[in-house]
Structure formats: structure tokens, C-alpha cells
C-alpha positions as CSV (number, residue, x, y, z in Angstrom):
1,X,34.7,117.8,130.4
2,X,38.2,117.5,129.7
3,X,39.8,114.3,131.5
4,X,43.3,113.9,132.3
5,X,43.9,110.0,133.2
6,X,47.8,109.0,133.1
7,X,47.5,105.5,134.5
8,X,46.5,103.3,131.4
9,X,44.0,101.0,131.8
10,X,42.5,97.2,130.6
11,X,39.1,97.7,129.6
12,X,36.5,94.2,128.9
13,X,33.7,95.7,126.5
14,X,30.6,93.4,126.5
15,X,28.3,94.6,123.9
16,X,26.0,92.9,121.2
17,X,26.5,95.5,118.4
18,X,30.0,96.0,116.8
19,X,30.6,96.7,113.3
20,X,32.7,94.4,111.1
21,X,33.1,94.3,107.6
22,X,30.6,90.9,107.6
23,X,27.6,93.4,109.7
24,X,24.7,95.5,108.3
25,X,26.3,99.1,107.8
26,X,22.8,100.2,109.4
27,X,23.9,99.4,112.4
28,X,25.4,102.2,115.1
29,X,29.1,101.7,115.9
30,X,29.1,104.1,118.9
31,X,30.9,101.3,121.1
32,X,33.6,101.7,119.0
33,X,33.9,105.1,118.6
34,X,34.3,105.1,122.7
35,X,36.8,102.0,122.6
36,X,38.9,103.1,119.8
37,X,39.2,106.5,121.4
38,X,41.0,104.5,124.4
39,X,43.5,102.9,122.4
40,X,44.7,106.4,120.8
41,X,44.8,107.2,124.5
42,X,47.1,104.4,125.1
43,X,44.9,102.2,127.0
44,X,44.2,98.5,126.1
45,X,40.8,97.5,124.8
46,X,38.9,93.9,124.5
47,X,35.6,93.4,122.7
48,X,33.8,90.7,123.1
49,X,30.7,91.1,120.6
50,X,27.8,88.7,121.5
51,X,25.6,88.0,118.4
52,X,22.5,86.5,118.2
53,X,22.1,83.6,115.7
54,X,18.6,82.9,115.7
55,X,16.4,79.7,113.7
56,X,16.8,80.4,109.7
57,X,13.0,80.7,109.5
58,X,14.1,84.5,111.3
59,X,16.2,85.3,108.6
60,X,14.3,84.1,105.8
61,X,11.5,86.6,106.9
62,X,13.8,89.4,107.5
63,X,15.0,88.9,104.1
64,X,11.1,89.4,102.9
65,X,10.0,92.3,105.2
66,X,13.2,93.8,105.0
67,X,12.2,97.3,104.1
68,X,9.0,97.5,106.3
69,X,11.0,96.4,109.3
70,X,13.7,98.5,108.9
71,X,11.1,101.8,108.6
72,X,9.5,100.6,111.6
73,X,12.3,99.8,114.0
74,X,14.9,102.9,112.2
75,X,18.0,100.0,111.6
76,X,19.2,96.7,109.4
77,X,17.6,93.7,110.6
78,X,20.2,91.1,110.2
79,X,19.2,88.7,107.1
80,X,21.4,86.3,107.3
81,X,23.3,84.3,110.6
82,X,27.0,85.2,111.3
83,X,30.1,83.3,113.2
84,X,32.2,83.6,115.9
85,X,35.4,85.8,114.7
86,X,38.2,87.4,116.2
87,X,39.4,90.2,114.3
88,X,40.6,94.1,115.2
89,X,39.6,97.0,114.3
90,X,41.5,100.1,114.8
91,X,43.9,98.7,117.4
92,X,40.7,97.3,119.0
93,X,41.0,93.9,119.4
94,X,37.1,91.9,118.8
95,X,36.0,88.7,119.5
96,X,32.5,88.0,118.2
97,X,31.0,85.2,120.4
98,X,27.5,83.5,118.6
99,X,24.8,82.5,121.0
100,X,21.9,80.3,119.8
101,X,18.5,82.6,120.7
102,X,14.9,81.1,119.6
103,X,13.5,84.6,118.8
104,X,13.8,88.4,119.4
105,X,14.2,89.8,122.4
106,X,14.1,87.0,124.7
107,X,16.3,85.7,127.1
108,X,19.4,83.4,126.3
109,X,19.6,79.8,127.9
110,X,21.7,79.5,130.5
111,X,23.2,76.5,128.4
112,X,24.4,80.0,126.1
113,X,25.4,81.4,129.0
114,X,27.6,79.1,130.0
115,X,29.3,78.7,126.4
116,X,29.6,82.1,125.7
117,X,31.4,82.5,129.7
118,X,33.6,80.0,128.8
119,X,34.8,81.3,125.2
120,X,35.4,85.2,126.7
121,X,37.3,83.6,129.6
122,X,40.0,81.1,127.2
123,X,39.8,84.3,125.0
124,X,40.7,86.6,127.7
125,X,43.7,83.7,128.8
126,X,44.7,83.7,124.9
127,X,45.6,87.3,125.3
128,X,46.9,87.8,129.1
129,X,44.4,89.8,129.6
130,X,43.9,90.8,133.2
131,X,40.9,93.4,133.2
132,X,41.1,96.5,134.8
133,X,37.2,96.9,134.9
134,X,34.6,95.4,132.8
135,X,31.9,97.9,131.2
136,X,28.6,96.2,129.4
137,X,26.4,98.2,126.6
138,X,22.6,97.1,126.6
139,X,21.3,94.5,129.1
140,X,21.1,90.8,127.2
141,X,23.0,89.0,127.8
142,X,25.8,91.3,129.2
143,X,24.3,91.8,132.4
144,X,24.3,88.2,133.2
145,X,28.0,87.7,131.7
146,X,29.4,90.8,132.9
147,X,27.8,89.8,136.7
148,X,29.9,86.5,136.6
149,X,32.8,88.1,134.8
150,X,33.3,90.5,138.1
151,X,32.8,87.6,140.4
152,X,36.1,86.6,138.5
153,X,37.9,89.1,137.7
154,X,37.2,91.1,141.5
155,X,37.3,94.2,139.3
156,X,34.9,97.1,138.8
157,X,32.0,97.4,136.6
158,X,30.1,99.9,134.1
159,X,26.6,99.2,132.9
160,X,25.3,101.5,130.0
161,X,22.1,102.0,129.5
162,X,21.1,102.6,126.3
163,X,17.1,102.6,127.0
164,X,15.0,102.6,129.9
165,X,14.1,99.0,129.8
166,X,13.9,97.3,133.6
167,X,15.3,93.8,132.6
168,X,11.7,92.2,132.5
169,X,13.8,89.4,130.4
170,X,15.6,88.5,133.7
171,X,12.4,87.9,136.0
172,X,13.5,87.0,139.4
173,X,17.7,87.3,138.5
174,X,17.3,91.2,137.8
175,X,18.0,92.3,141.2
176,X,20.5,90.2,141.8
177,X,22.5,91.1,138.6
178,X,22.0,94.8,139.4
179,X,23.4,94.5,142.3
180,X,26.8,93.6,140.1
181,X,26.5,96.9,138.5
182,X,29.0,99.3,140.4
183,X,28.3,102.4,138.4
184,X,25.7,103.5,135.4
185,X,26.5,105.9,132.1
186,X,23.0,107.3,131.0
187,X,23.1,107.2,127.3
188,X,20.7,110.8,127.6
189,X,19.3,112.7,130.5
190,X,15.9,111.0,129.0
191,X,16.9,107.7,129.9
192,X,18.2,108.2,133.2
193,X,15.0,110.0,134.5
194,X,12.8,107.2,132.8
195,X,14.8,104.5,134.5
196,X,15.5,106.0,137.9
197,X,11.6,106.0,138.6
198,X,12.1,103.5,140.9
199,X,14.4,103.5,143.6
200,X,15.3,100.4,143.2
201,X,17.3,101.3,140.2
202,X,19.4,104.2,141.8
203,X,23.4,103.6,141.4
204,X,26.2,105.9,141.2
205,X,25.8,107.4,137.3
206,X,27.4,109.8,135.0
207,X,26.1,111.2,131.4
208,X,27.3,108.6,129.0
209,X,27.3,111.0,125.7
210,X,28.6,110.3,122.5
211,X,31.4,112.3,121.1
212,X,32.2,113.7,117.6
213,X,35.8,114.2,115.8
214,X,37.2,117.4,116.4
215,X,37.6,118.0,112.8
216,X,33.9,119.0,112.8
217,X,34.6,121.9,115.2
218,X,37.2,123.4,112.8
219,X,36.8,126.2,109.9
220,X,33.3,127.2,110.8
221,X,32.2,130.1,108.7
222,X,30.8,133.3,110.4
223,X,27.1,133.4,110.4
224,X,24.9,136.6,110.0
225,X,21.2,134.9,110.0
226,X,19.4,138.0,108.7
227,X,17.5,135.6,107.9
228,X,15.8,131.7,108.5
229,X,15.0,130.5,105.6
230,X,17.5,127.6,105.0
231,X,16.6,124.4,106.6
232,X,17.9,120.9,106.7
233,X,17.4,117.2,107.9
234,X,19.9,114.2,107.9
235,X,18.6,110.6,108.6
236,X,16.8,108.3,107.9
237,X,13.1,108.5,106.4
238,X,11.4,106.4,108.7
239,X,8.3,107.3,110.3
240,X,9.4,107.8,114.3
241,X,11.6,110.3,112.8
242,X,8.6,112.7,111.5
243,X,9.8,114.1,108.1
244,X,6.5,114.5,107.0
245,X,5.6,116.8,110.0
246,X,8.8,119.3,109.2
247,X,7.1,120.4,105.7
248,X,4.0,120.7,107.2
249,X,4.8,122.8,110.6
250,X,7.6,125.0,107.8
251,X,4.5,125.6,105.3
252,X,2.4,126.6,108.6
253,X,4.8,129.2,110.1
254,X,7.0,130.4,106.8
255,X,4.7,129.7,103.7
256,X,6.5,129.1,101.0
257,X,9.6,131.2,102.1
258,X,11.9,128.6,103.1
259,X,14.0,125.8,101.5
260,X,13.9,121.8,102.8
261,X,17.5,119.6,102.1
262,X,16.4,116.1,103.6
263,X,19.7,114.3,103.0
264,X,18.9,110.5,103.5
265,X,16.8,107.4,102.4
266,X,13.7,105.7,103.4
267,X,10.1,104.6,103.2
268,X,8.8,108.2,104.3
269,X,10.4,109.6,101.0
270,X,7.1,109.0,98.9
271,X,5.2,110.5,101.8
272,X,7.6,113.6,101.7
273,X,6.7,114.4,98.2
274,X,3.2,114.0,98.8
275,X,2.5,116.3,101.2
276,X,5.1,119.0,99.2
277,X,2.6,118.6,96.8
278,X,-0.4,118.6,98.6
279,X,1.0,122.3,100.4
280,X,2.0,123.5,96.8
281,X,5.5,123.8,98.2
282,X,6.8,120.7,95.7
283,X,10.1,123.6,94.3
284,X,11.3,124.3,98.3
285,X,11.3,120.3,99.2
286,X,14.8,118.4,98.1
287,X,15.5,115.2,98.6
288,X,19.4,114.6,98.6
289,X,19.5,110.5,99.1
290,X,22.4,109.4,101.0
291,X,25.3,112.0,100.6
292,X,28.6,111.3,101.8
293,X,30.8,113.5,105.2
294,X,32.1,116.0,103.2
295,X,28.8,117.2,101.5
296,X,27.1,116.8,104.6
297,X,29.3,119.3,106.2
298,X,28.7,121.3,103.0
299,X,25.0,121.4,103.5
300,X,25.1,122.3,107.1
301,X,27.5,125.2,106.3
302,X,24.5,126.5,104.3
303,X,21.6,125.6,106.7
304,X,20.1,128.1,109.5
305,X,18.3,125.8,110.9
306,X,18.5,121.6,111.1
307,X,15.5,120.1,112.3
308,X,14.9,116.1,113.5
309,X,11.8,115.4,115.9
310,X,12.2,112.3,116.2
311,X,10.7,109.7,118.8
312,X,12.8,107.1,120.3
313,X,16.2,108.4,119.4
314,X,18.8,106.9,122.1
315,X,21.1,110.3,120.7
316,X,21.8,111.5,117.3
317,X,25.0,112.1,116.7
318,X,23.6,114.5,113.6
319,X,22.4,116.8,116.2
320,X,25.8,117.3,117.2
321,X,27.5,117.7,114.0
322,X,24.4,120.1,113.2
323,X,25.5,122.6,116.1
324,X,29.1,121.9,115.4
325,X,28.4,123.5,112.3
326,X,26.5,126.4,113.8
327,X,23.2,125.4,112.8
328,X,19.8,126.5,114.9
329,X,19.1,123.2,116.0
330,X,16.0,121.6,117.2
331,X,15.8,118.4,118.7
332,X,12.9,116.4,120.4
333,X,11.9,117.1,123.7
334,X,12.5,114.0,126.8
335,X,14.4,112.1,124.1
336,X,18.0,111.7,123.1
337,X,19.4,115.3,123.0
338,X,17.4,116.3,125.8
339,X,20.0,117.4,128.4
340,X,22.7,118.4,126.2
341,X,20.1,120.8,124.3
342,X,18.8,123.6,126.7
343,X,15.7,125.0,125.3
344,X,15.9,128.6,123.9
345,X,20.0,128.9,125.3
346,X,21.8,126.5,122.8
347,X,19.2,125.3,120.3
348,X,15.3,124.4,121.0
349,X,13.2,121.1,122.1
350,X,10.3,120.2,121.0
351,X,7.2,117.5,121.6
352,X,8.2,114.6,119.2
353,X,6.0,114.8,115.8
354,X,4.1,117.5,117.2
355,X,3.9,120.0,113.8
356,X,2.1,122.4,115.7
357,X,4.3,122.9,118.7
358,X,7.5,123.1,116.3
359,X,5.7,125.5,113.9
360,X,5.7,127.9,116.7
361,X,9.1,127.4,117.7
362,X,10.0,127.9,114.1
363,X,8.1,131.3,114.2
364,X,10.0,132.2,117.5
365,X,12.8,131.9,116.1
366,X,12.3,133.9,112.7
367,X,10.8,136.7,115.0
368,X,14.3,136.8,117.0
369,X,17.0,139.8,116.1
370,X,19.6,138.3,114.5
371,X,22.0,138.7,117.6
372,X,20.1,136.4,119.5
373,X,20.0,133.7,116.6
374,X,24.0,134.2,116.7
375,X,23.8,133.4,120.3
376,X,22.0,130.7,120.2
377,X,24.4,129.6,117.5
378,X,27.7,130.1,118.9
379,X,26.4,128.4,122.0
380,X,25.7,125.6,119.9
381,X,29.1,125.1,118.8
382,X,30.4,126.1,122.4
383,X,28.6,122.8,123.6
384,X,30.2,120.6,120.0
385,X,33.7,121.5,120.9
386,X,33.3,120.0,124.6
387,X,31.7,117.0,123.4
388,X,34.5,115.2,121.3
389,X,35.1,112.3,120.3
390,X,38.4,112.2,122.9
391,X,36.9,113.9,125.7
392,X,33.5,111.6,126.1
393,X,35.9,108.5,125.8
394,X,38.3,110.1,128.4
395,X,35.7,111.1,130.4
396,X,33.9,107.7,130.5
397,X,37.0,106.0,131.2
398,X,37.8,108.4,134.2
399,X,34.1,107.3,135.5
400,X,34.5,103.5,135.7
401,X,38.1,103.7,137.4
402,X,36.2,106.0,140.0
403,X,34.7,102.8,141.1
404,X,37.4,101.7,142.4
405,X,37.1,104.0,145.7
406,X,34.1,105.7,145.0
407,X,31.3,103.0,144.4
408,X,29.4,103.8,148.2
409,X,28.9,107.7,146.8
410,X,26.6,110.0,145.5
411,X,25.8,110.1,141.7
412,X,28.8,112.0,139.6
413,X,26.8,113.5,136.8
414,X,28.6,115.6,133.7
């Protein structure tokens, strides 16, 4: 995967997450970690962060279901309205643009539009900022700003798709603001086969993965597994994540000869110990809370096998730092990781929540010689040390100025 682009390059990011030090911490700052990644590469980078600010009624009732929103949906809801800001961020400079939006997930007037055009264009001006390409993260409103920005700018553009969603939000526009879209990064091979099942929706693409530092790569320790007894899960507790389901699939295929490190916080804690108890397994159960980097790298140093089935996971970067670490990892099948994990080679898939089916993947694995788990293992870490934090941003890059003479040909996938 390694890239080697030595023309630098003016990037536009459109996206409507971006962390500041004024935004939930819940919230996933893998836009940066692909922008700031450019700068170190000596490129130039602009933000422009498009925030929702909805009626205070929203935030008043975000405030009160706080916690049984955030278990449902798996991030911070905002609970309180924020304002445009330019600030930077790691040589990343940001400009957080407010649009007015009446409620979740709907589309923004074109009144918005218009404003929010308007302030990325005298921002853009402010800064000399002649883009190379413009690249957009999620679909509203980016696709429609990022559609009039290329009509300006005459430049390429990247659309990454973070879900499968079909812009049902843009009605009869969608068509015509795909056909802005030069080139597509897939978020997971999940994504891209869910949203290439119509034609219609066909464009050049690569594999838009995330990356992790290549710190987590270094001083692995040797692994033996003589045994599988160790296992451990980092996350959240929320319900699409299936917890619960790990205890009972462990007690199902190991009794009680294992021991559980869940290394997070959430509303499924309560449930955790309940079924511990209700398996008489309550001494092999932990529950860590939130531990900081270092003793998460400590705890996957000493775990055979990490284990997250969750449902509607876009990636997971913990699946990564899991087989960074050498870990037996198993993911969920036709969601995030699916693509980068191959089934029995590098780590294991499995049906999302299904206890049964990961039960018996559990028992596969404990039935394996210890060669073949070392295999599997050092293929695991094999696939962590391509997948850096430097080479998916350098990769990505290399993919959008592509573009430029390559936008009439087939699909380039990683």
C-alpha cells in the first residue's frame, strides 16, 4: 500500500464531524487522522466542518435521554448548539461553518446552502486557497456544497462513503449531484457492495480504510498460544455491539476455562454482570471501565483472542490495534472489517450477535495446533503494519489526484 506522491497538494475537506476542544469526545475524529497525516506529508489541508445547529427544544431532549440515546445510536448526541470557529488543529487549518437544520437527518434549506457556500468561498479567499481537489465525508450537506464547489473550483472530487445510504434526503437532485462525484473511497468492502447494488451508483472507487500509528506495530512480544483462554473486548457497551452474547457463546464453547477483560463503558454493563451471574461464570467476567492507550496495549499484549460482533460498525479502529498486537481477532461478518479480515487466514468473521455461530468459531479455534493460531496471528499483524496511519492517508491522497486523468476508468480498488 505504500504511496510515493512528491507533488504536494491543496486538499478542501467537507465534512460534518471534526473534533475540537468545544465537541463531544464521543465523537470519531477519523477525518482528521487522514488530514493531519497530509500535512506531515507536506501537503496543505482545509477543513471546513459543517455543524448542525438545530431548535433548542433538540438539545433540551438530548440533554434528558442522553444516556438511552447514546446506547442506542453507539455516540454523543450533541446537547448543547455550537458556533462558527476557525481554529487549527495539528497544522490543519478548520473552519466550522453552522447551518440552521429543523430536525435530524433531514435536508438543509437551500437558504443554508447558500450561506454556508458563501462563508467556505470568502474563507477559502481569506487564505489563498486555490484547491487542488475537493474530497467530502458523508453525504448532507457536502454532496450538494462539494457539487457547486467543483463547478468553481474546475477541480477533481472525492466522495466518501461512510454508509450505504442512497441520498433519499436529496429526492430528485441525487443524480444530478452524483454525477459531481469523480471518484468514491468505500469506508469497508461492506459498504461498497451494499451501495453498488444498483448501477446507477457505479464510479471509479478505491478502499477508503483507516490507518493506525506505527507505534502500535512496534515491540510485539512473541506469542506461543498453547493455549485460548485469554479474551478481551474494547468499546463501548451498547447493545449493537453484543457484549452480552460474548459471555454467553465463551461459557458455551470453553465453560468456565477462560477469562473476559471488557475495557469500556455503557448501558450494557449491568446486563454483562447479569448474565456472568446467571452462567455462574461472575470470577472470569472483568469489567475494566475506560482505561487509557498504554494499558490498552497492556491488555492486548496479554489477550489470545479480542472479540467485537458488532452490527453497524462503519470500521473499528480496535480491530486493528487488536491484530497489531497479535491478537486472534474476530470481527463481524458484512460489516466494517469485512474485507480487511479474511476468514480463517488473518483472523475470523462472524454473523453479527449470533452467540451460536461465534461459539463455534471460538471452539475452532481452541481445537487448532498452536502453529496454525501463530499463523493466523502473525498474519494479523502482517495486515496492521500495511495499514498505517501514513500509508492510508498517502494512499487516499494518491487516489483523488488520479482523477485528474483517470476519471473515464475502471474502479482502482486496494
Amino acid at each position: 500500500m505504500t504511496t510515493t506522491l512528491q507533488e504536494k497538494k491543496r486538499i478542501l475537506v467537507l465534512t460534518p464531524i471534526y473534533p475540537a476542544d468545544d465537541i463531544p469526545k464521543g465523537w470519531t475524529p477519523v477525518v482528521h487522522y487522514f488530514t493531519r497525516e497530509w500535512v506531515k506529508q507536506g501537503h496543505r489541508v482545509l477543513v471546513v466542518n459543517y455543524q448542525a445547529k438545530f431548535p433548542k427544544v433538540f438539545y433540551w431532549l438530548a440533554r434528558l435521554l442522553k444516556g438511552r440515546i447514546t446506547s442506542k445510536v453507539g455516540y454523543t448526541v450533541p446537547t448543547m448548539a455550537v458556533t462558527d470557529r476557525k481554529y487549527q488543529m495539528e497544522g490543519v487549518d478548520v473552519y466550522r461553518v453552522c447551518l440552521k437544520k429543523q430536525k435530524p437527518h433531514s435536508r438543509y434549506s437551500q437558504h443554508e446552502i447558500k450561506k454556508a457556500l458563501d462563508k467556505t468561498m470568502a474563507y477559502c479567499k481569506e487564505l489563498d486557497f486555490q484547491p487542488d481537489a475537493v474530497a467530502a465525508h458523508w453525504s448532507n450537506p457536502q454532496l450538494e456544497l462539494m457539487c457547486q464547489l467543483k463547478a468553481h473550483f474546475n477541480v477533481p472530487t472525492c466522495y466518501i462513503a461512510h454508509d450505504a445510504g442512497h441520498f433519499k434526503e436529496f429526492g430528485e437532485d441525487a443524480k444530478r449531484l452524483w454525477d459531481a462525484v469523480d471518484i468514491v473511497g468505500y469506508r469497508s468492502a461492506a459498504i461498497k457492495r451494499r451501495f453498488e447494488i444498483t448501477r446507477e451508483y457505479i464510479k471509479p472507487s478505491f478502499m477508503c480504510y483507516s490507518g493506525i500509528p506505527a507505534s502500535y506495530n512496534d515491540n510485539t512480544k512473541a506469542r506461543k498460544f498453547q493455549d485460548v483462554r485469554s479474551i478481551a473486548y474494547v468499546g463501548t457497551l451498547i447493545k449493537r455491539k453484543y457484549p452480552v452474547q460474548i459471555i454467553t457463546a465463551l461459557t458455551r464453547s470453553a465453560g468456565k476455562d477462560f477469562c473476559i477483560s471488557y475495557a469500556g463503558e455503557g448501558q450494557e454493563a449491568e446486563a454483562i454482570k447479569a448474565e456472568a451471574e446467571r452462567l455462574g461464570v461472575t470470577e472470569n467476567v472483568r469489567l475494566l471501565g475506560r482505561i487509557d492507550r498504554n494499558e490498552v496495549i497492556k491488555l492486548l499484549d496479554e489477550t489470545d483472542l479480542f472479540i467485537m460482533i458488532s452490527r453497524n460498525e462503519t470500521f473499528g479502529l480496535v480491530y486493528l490495534e487488536a491484530m497489531a498486537r497479535g491478537c486472534i481477532t474476530i470481527a463481524s461478518r458484512n460489516e466494517g472489517f469485512d474485507g480487511i479480515i479474511e476468514d480463517g487466514k488473518n483472523g475470523f468473521l462472524c454473523e453479527a450477535g449470533n452467540s451460536d455461530e461465534l461459539a463455534e468459531i471460538i471452539e475452532r479455534i481452541k481445537q487448532m495446533p498452536p502453529q496454525q493460531r501463530i499463523d493466523i496471528s502473525t498474519n494479523a499483524m502482517n495486515t496492521a503494519k500495511e495499514l498505517t496511519d501514513g500509508n492510508v492517508a498517502a494512499y487516499y491522497l494518491e487516489q483523488i489526484v488520479k482523477t485528474t486523468t483517470t476519471t473515464s476508468s475502471e474502479p482502482t480498488n486496494l
